[in-house]
PASEBA-1860 file (N, C-alpha, C; in nm, 3 decimals):
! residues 171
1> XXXXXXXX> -1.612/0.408/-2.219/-1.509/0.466/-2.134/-1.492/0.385/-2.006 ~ -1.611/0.298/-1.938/-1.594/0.238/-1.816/-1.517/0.130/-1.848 ~ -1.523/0.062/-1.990/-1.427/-0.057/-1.937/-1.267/-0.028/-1.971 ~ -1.252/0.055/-2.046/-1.122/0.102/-2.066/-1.092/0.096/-1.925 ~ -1.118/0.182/-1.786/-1.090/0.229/-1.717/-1.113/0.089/-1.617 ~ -1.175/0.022/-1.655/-1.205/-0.107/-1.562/-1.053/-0.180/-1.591 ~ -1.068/-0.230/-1.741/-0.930/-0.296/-1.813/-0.784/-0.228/-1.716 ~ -0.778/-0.092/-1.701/-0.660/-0.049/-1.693/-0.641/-0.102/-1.557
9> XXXXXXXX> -0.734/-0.087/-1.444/-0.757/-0.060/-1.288/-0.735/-0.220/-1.268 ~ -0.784/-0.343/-1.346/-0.768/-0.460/-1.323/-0.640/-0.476/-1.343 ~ -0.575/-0.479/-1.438/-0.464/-0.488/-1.476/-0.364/-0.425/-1.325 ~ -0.360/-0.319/-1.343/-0.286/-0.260/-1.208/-0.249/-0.321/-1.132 ~ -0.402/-0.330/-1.090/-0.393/-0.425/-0.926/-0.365/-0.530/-0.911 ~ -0.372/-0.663/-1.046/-0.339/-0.778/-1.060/-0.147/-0.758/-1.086 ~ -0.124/-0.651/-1.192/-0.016/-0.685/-1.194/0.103/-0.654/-1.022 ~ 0.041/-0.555/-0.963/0.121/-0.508/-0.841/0.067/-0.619/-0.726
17> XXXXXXXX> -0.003/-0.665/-0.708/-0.042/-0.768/-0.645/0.045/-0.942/-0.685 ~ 0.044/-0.926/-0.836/0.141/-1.065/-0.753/0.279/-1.034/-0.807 ~ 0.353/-0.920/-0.784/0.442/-0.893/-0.769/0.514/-0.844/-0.592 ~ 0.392/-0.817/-0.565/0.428/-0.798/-0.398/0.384/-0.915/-0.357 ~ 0.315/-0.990/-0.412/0.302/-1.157/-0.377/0.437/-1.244/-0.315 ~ 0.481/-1.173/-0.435/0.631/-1.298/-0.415/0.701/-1.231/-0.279 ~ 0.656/-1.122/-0.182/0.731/-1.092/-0.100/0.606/-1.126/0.021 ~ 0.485/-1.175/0.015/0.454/-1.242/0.115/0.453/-1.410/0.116
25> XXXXXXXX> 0.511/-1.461/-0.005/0.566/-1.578/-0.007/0.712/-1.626/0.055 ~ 0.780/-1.579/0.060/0.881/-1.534/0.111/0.965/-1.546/0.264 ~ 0.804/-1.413/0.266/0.781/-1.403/0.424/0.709/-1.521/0.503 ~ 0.621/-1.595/0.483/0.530/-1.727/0.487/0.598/-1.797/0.481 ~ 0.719/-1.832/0.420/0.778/-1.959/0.388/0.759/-2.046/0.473 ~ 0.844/-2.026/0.581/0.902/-2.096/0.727/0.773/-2.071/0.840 ~ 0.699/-2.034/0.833/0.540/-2.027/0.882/0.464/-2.158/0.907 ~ 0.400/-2.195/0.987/0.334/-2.273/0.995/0.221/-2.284/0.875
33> XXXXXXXX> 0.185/-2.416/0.862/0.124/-2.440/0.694/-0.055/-2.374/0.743 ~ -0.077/-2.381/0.851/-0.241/-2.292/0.870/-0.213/-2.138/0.847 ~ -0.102/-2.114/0.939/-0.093/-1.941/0.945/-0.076/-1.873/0.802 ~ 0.012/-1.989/0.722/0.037/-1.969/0.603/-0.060/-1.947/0.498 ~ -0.150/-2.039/0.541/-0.276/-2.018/0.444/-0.357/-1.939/0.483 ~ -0.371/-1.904/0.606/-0.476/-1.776/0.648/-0.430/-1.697/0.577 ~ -0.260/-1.635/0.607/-0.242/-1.498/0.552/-0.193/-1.484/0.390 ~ -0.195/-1.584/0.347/-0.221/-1.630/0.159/-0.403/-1.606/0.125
41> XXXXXXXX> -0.393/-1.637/0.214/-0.575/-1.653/0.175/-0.624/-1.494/0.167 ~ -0.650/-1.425/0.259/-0.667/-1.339/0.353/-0.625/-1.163/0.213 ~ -0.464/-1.237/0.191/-0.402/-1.150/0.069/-0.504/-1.118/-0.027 ~ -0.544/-1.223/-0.081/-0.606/-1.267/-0.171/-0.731/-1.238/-0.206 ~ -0.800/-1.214/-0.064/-0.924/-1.205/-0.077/-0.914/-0.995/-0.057 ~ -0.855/-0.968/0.018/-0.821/-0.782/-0.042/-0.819/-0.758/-0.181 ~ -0.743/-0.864/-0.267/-0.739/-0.817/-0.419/-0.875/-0.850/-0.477 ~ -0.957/-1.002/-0.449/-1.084/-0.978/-0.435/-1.173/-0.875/-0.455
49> XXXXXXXX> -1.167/-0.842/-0.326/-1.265/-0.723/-0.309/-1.253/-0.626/-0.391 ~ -1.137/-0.575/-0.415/-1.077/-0.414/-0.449/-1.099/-0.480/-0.625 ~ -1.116/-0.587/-0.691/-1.167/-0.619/-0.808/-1.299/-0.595/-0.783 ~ -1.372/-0.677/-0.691/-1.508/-0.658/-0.694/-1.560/-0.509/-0.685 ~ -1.483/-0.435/-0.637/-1.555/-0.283/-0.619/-1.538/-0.192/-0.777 ~ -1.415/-0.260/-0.808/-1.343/-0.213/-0.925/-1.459/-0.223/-1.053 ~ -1.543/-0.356/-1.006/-1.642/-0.423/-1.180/-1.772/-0.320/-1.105 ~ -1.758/-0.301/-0.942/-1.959/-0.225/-0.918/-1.934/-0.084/-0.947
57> XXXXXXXX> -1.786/-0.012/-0.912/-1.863/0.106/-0.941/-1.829/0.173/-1.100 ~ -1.789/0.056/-1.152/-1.803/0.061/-1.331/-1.970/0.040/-1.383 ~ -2.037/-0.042/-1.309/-2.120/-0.087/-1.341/-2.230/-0.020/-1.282 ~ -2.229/-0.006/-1.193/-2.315/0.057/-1.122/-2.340/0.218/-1.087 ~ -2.453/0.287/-1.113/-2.428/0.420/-1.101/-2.376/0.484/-1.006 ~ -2.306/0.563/-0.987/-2.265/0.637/-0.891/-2.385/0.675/-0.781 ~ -2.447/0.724/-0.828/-2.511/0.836/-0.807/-2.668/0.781/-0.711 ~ -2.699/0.609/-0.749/-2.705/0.581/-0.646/-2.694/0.487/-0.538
65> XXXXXXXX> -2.579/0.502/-0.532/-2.515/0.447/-0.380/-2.518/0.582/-0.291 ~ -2.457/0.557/-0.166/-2.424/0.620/-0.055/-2.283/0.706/-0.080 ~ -2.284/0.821/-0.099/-2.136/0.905/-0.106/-2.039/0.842/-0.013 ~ -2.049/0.801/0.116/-1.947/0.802/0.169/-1.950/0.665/0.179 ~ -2.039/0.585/0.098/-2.006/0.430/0.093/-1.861/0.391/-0.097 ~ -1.905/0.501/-0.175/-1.821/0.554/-0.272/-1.661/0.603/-0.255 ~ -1.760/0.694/-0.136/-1.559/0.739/-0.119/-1.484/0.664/-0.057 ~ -1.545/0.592/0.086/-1.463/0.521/0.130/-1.390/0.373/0.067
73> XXXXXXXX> -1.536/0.331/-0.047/-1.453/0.212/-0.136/-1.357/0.232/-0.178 ~ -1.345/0.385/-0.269/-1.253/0.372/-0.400/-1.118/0.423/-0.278 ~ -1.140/0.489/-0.181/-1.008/0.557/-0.111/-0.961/0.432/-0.068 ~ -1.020/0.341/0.002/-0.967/0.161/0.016/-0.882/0.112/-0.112 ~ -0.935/0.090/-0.207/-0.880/0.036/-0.326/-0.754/0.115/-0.379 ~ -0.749/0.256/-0.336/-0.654/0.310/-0.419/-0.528/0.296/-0.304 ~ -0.585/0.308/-0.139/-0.493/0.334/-0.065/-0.380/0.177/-0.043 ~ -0.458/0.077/-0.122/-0.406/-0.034/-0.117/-0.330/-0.054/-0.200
81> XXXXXXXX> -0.387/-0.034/-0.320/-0.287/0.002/-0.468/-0.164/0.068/-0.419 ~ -0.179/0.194/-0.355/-0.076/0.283/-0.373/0.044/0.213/-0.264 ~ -0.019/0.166/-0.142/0.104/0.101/-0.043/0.164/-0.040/-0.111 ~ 0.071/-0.105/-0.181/0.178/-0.210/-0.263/0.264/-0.163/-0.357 ~ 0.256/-0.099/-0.436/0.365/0.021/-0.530/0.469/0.049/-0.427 ~ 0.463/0.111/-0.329/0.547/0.148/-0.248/0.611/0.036/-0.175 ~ 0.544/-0.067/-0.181/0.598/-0.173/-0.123/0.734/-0.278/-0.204 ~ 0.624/-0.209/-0.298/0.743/-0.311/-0.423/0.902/-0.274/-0.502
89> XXXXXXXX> 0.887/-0.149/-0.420/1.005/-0.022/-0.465/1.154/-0.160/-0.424 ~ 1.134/-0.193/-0.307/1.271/-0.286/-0.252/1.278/-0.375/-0.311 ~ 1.173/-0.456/-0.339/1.172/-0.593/-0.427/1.200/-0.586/-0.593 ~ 1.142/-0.482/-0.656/1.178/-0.395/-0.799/1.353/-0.385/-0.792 ~ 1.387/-0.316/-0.709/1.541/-0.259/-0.621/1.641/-0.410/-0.635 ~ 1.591/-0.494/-0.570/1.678/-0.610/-0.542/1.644/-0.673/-0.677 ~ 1.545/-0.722/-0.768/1.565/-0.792/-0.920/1.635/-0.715/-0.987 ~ 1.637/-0.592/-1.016/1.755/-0.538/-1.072/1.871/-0.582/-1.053
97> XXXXXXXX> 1.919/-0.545/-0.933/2.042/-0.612/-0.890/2.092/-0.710/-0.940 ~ 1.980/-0.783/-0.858/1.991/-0.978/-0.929/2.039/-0.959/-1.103 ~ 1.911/-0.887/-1.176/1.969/-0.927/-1.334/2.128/-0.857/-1.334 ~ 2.174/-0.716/-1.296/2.288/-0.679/-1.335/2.392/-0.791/-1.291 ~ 2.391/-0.893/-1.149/2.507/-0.955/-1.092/2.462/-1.067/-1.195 ~ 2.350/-1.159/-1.271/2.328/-1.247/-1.352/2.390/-1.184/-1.464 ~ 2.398/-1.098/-1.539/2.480/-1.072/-1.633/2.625/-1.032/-1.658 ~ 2.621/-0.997/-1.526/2.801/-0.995/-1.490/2.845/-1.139/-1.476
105> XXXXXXXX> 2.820/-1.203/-1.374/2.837/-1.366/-1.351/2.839/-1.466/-1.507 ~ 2.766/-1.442/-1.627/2.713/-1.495/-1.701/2.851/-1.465/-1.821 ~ 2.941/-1.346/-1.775/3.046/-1.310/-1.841/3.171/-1.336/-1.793 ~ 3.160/-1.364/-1.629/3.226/-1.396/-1.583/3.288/-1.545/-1.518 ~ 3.386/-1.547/-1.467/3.372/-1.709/-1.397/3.284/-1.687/-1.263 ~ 3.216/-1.804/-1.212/3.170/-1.791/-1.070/3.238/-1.761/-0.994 ~ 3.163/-1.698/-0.873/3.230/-1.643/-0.783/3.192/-1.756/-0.627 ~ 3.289/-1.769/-0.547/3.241/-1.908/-0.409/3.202/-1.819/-0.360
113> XXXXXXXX> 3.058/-1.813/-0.315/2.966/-1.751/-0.223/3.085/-1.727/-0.079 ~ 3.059/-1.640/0.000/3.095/-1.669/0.167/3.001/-1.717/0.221 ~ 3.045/-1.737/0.383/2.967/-1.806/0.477/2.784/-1.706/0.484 ~ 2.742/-1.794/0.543/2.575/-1.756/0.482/2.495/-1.796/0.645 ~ 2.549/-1.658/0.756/2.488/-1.652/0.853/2.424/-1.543/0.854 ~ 2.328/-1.573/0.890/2.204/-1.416/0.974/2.145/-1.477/0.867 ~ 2.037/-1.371/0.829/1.952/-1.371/0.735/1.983/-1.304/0.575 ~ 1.938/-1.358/0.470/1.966/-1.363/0.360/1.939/-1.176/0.279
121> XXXXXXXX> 1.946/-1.178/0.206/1.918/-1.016/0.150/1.755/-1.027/0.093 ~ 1.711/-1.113/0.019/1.573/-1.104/-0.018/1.500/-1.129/0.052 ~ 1.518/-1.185/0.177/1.403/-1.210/0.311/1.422/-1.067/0.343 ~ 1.532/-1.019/0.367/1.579/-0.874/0.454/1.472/-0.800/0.388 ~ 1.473/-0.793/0.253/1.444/-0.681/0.174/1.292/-0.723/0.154 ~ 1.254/-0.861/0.153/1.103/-0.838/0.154/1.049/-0.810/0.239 ~ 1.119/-0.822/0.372/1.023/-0.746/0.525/1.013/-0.629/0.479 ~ 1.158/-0.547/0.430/1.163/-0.429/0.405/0.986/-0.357/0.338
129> XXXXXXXX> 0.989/-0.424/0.233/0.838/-0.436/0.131/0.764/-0.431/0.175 ~ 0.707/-0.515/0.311/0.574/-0.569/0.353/0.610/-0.406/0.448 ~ 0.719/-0.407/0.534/0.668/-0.313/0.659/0.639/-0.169/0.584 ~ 0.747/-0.127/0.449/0.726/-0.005/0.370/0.549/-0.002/0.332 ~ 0.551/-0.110/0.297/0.349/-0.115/0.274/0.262/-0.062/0.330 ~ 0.275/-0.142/0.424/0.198/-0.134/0.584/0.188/-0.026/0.660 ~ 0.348/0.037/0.628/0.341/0.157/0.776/0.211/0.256/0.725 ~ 0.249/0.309/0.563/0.110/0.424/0.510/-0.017/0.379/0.535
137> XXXXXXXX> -0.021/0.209/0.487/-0.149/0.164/0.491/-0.224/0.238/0.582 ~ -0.156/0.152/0.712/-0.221/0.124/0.849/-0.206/0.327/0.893 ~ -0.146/0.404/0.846/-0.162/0.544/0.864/-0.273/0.607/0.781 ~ -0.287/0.563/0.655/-0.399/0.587/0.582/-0.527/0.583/0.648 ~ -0.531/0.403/0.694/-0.672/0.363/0.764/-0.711/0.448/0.913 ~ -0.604/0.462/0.951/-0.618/0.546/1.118/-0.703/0.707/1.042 ~ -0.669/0.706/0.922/-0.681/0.861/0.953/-0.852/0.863/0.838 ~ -0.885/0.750/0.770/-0.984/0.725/0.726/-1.066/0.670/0.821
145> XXXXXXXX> -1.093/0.625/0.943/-1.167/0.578/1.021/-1.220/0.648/1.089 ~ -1.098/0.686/1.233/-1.069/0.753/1.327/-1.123/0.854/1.313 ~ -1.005/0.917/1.247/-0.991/1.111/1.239/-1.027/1.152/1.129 ~ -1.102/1.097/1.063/-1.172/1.154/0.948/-1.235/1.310/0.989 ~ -1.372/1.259/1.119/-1.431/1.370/1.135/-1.399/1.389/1.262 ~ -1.317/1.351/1.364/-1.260/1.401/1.453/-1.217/1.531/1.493 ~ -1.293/1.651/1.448/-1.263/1.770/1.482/-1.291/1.871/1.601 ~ -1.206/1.905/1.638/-1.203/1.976/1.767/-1.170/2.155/1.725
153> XXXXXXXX> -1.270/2.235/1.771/-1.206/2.410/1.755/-1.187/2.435/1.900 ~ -1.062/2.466/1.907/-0.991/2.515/2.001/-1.054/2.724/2.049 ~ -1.062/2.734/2.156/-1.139/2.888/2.168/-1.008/2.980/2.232 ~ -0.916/3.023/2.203/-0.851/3.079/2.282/-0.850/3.231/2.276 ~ -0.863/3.345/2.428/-0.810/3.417/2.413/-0.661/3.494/2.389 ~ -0.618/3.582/2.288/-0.452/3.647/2.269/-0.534/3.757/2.301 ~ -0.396/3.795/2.394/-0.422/3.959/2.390/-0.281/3.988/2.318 ~ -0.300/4.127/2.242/-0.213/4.128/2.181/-0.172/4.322/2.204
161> XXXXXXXX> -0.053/4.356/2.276/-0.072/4.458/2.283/-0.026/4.581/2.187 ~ -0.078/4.665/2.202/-0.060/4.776/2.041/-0.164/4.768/1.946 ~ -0.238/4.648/1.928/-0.329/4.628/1.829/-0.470/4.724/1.811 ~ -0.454/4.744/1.651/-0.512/4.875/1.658/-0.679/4.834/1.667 ~ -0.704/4.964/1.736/-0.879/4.909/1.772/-0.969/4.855/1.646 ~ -0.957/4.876/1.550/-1.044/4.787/1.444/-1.028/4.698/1.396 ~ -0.911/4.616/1.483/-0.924/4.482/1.488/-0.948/4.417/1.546 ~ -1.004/4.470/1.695/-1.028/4.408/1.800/-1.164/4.363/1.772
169> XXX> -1.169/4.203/1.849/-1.286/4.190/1.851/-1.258/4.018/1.733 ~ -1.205/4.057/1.598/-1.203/3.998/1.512/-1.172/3.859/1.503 ~ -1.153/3.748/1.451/-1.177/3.596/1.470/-1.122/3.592/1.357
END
C-alpha cells in the first residue's frame, strides 16, 4: 500500500511542479543569470525535499518520529502541492486558449498581430500563477508557525439584565 501511495504522491508533485515551472521560467527570463539560478535552484530544491519526505514517511515508521515533526512535514508538502494547483489554474486557463485560437488559426487564414506594447498575456498571467500561489502559501505558513499555538482567552464580564437566576454565574 506505501508505494502505491508513494507512486501516486511522486507523480503529483513532479507532474504540478514542472508545470508551474514553466511559469517561473517565464518570470526569470529577463533576470539576471545568478538571481536566475538561485531562484531555479532554490524551486527545485522545495520539490526535493517534499520528495524526500514523500520516500521517509513511506519508509519510515510513523510512530517513531516526533508528531509534530510528522505533521508539520506532511502539512508543508501538501500546503505546497495544494498552492501550485492553484497556481496553475491561470496557466491551465491560458493553454487552453492557446490550443482553441491554434485550432481556429489552423482553419483559418492568419491573422496580423497589433502593436505589442505593455506586457504580453503569458508573462501577465504567469505573475498571475506565481502571486495566486504564494498569497495561501505564505498565509498557510503564517498560520503554521506563528499562530499555530498562539492562543489567548479573553475574561470578560456581561451583565445581562432579566437573566434568570440559574444561569447566573455560568461560563
Amino acid at each position: 500500500m506505501g508505494w502505491i501511495r508513494l507512486t501516486f504522491t511522486v507523480i503529483a508533485i513532479l507532474l504540478v511542479d514542472f508545470y508551474f515551472y514553466q511559469a517561473i521560467i517565464t518570470l526569470t527570463g529577463k533576470t539576471k543569470p545568478i538571481l536566475k539560478k538561485i531562484i531555479r535552484s532554490g524551486y527545485w530544491s522545495l520539490t526535493f525535499f517534499s520528495l524526500c519526505l514523500a520516500f521517509a514517511f513511506t519508509f519510515i515508521p510513523q510512530e517513531r518520529l516526533p508528531k509534530a515533526l510528522v505533521l508539520y512535514s506532511f502539512s508543508l508538502v501538501v500546503t505546497m502541492l495544494f498552492c501550485k494547483v492553484i497556481g496553475i489554474i491561470p496557466i491551465l486557463l491560458d493553454d487552453i486558449l492557446r490550443l482553441i485560437k491554434w485550432i481556429v488559426r489552423y482553419f483559418r487564414h492568419p491573422v496580423i498581430p497589433g502593436s505589442n506594447k505593455g506586457i504580453d498575456r503569458l508573462t501577465f498571467l504567469n505573475r498571475i500563477a506565481v502571486v495566486s500561489a504564494g498569497l495561501p502559501f505564505s498565509g498557510f505558513l503564517y498560520g503554521m508557525i506563528k499562530s499555530a499555538f498562539d492562543y489567548r482567552i479573553h475574561h470578560f464580564n456581561i451583565i445581562i439584565p432579566g437573566l434568570l437566576p440559574s444561569f447566573n454565574g455560568l461560563t
